[in-house]
C-alpha positions in Angstrom: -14.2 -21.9 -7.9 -11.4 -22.8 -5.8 -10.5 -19.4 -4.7 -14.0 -17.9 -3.6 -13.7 -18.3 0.3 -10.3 -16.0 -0.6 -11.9 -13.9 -2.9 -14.3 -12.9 -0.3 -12.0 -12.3 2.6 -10.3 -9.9 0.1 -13.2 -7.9 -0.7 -13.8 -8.2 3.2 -11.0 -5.8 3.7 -10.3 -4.2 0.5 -12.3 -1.2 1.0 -11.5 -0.4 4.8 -7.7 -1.0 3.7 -8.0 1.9 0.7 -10.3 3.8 2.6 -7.3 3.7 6.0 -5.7 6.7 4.6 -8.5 8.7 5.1 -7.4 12.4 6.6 -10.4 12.4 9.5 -10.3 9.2 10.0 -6.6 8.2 9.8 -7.3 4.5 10.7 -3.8 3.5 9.7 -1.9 5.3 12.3 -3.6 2.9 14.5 -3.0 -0.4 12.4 -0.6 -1.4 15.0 -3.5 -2.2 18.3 -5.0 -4.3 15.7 -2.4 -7.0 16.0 -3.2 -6.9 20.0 -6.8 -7.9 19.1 -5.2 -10.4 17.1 -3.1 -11.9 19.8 -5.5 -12.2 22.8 -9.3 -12.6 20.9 -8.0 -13.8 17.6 -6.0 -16.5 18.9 -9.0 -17.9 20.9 -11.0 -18.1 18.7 -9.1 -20.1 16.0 -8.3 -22.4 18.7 -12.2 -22.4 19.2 -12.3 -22.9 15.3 -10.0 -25.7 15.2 -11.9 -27.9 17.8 -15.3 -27.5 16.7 -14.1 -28.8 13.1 -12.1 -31.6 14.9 -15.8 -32.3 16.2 -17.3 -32.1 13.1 -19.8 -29.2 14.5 -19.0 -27.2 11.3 -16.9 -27.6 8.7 -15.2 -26.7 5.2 -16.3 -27.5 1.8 -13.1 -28.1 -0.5 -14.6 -27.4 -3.9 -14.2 -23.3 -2.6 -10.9 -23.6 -1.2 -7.1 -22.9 -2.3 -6.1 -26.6 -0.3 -3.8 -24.2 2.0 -4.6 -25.3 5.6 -3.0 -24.4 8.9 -3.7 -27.4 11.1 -7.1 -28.4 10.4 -8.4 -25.2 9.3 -8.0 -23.6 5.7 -5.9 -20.7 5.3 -8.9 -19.0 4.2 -10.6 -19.2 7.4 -7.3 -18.4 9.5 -7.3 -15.1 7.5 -11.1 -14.7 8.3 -9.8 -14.2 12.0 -7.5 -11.5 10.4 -9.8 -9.3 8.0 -12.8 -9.6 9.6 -11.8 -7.2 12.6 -9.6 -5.3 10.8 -12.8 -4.1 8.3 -15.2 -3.4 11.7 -12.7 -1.8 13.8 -12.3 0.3 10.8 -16.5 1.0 11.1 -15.7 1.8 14.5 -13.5 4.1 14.0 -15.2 6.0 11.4 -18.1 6.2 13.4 -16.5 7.6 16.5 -14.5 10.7 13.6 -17.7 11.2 12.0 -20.8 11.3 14.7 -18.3 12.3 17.6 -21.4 13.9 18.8 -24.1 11.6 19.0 -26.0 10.5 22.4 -25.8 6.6 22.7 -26.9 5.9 25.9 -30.6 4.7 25.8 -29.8 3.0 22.3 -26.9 0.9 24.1 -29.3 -0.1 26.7 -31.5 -1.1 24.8 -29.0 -3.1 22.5 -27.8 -4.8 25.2 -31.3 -5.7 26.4 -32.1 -6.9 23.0 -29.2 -9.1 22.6 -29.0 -10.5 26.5 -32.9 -11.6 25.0 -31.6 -12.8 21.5 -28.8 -15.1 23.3 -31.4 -16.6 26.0 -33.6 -17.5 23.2 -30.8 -19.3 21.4 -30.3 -21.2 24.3 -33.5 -22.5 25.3 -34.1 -23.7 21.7 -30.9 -25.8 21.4 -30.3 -26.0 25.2 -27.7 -28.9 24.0 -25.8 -27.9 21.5 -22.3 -26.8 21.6 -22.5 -24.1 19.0 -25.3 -22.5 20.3 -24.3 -22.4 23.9 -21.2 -21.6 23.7 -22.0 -18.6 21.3 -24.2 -17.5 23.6 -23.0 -17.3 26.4 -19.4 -15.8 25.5 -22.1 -13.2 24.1 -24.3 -12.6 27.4 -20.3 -12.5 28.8 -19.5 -9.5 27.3 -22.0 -7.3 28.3 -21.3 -6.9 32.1 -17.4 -7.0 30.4 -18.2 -3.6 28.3 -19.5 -2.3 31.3 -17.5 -2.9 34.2 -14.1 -1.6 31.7 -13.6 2.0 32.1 -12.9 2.7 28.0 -15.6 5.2 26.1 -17.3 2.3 24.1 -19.8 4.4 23.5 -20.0 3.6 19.7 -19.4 0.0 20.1 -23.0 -1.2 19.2 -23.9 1.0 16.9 -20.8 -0.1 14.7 -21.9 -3.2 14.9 -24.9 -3.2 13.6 -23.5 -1.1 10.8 -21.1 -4.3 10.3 -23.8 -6.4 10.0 -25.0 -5.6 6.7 -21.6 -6.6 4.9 -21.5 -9.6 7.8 -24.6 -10.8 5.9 -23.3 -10.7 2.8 -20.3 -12.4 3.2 -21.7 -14.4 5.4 -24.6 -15.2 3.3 -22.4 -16.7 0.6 -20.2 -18.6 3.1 -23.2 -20.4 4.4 -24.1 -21.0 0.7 -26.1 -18.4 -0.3 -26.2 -17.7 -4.0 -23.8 -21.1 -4.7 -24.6 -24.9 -5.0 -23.2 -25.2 -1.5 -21.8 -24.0 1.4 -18.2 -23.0 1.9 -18.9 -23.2 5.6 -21.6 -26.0 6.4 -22.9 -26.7 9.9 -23.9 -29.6 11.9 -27.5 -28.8 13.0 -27.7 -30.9 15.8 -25.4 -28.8 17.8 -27.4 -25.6 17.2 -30.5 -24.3 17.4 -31.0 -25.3 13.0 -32.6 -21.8 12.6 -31.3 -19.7 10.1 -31.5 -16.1 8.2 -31.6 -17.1 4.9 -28.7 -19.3 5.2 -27.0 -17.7 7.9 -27.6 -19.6 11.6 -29.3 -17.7 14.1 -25.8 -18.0 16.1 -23.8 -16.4 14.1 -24.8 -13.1 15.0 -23.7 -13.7 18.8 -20.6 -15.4 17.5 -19.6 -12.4 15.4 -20.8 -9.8 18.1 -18.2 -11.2 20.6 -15.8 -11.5 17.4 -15.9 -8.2 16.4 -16.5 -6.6 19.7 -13.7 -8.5 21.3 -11.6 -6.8 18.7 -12.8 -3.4 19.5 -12.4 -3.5 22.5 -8.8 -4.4 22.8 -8.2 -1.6 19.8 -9.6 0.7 22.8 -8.0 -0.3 25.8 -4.6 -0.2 23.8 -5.2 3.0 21.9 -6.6 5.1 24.6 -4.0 3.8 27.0 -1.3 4.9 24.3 -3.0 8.6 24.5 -3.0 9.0 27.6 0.9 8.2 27.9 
């Protein structure tokens, strides 16, 4: 099916885009910080993208794809960039309308904890791959980041473990889950080779600084637009 890696960043974002106009939430009144996340985490990350598939550390399967590239990437995967943060700032934000109430503190520290111990582990089993420490070690980055930023990120890990459950299904079927094979496929020598399922243990830190990244810009933009 040529069109499956585009049929699934469209059901990536349909649901956050209909579910935008929602009165409490009104996430498309702040559609516009989105395009900052674009510019300085998107950006990086294609650019990331498009020299780990020069090095052949992962790459795209054809049979899945439209054939539309931009450089070396599909255009499938340049829009990944695009309607992936767009759908979990969108969990972020409900999350903040609906529970503006709830008390994060000792959760956050313990998330953090947990995934300062998750990264370590990834690398000490693939100590020399470029996936995995890379990955990593952006994701052990952002933790004394988020805290050292004077923004109310309060809700920040909470929505993304929320995110996680459709990251795993996408995700699962990118990595080849419920198909022949892969749309994305990896080169197991420059990770750790562990996997969920089909899913490699490093894509969780890879989408936590992805989608956190995002966030975080969103915040810094839109709070600094409130206070003006």
């Amino acid at each position: 099916m040529k069109s499956l890696y585009l049929l699934l960043d469209a059901l990536t974002i349909l649901f956050p885009l209909i579910l935008s106009f929602d009165k409490k939430v009104a996430y498309y009144k702040s559609w516009k910080y989105l395009i900052y996340g674009f510019l300085f985490v998107g950006i990086p990350f294609i650019i990331w993208d498009v020299i780990f598939t020069a090095m052949g550390i992962w790459g795209f399967n054809p049979t899945y794809l439209t054939g539309l590239t931009i450089g070396n990437l599909p255009i499938e995967e340049v829009l990944f960039f695009v309607v992936v943060p767009f759908s979990c700032t969108f969990i972020y934000a409900c999350v903040k309308a609906y529970f503006p109430k709830l008390k994060l503190k000792g959760f956050n520290l313990l998330f953090y904890a947990a995934l300062a111990i998750y990264s370590l582990f990834l690398v000490v089993n693939a100590w020399d791959g470029w996936y995995t420490i890379i990955a990593s070690l952006l994701a052990i980055a952002t933790i004394p980041t988020i805290q050292k930023l004077k923004l109310r990120l309060d809700f920040l890990p909470l929505s993304f473990l929320i995110a996680l459950v459709p990251f795993f299904i996408i995700n699962g079927v990118l990595t080849g889950t419920g198909i022949d094979s892969p749309i994305v496929w990896y080169n197991d020598l420059e990770n750790t080779g562990m996997r969920f399922a089909t899913i490699p243990y490093e894509d969780v830190v890879y989408g936590w600084t992805l989608i956190a990244g995002n966030i975080v810009v969103f915040e810094w933009f839109s709070s600094r637009k409130k206070k003006n």
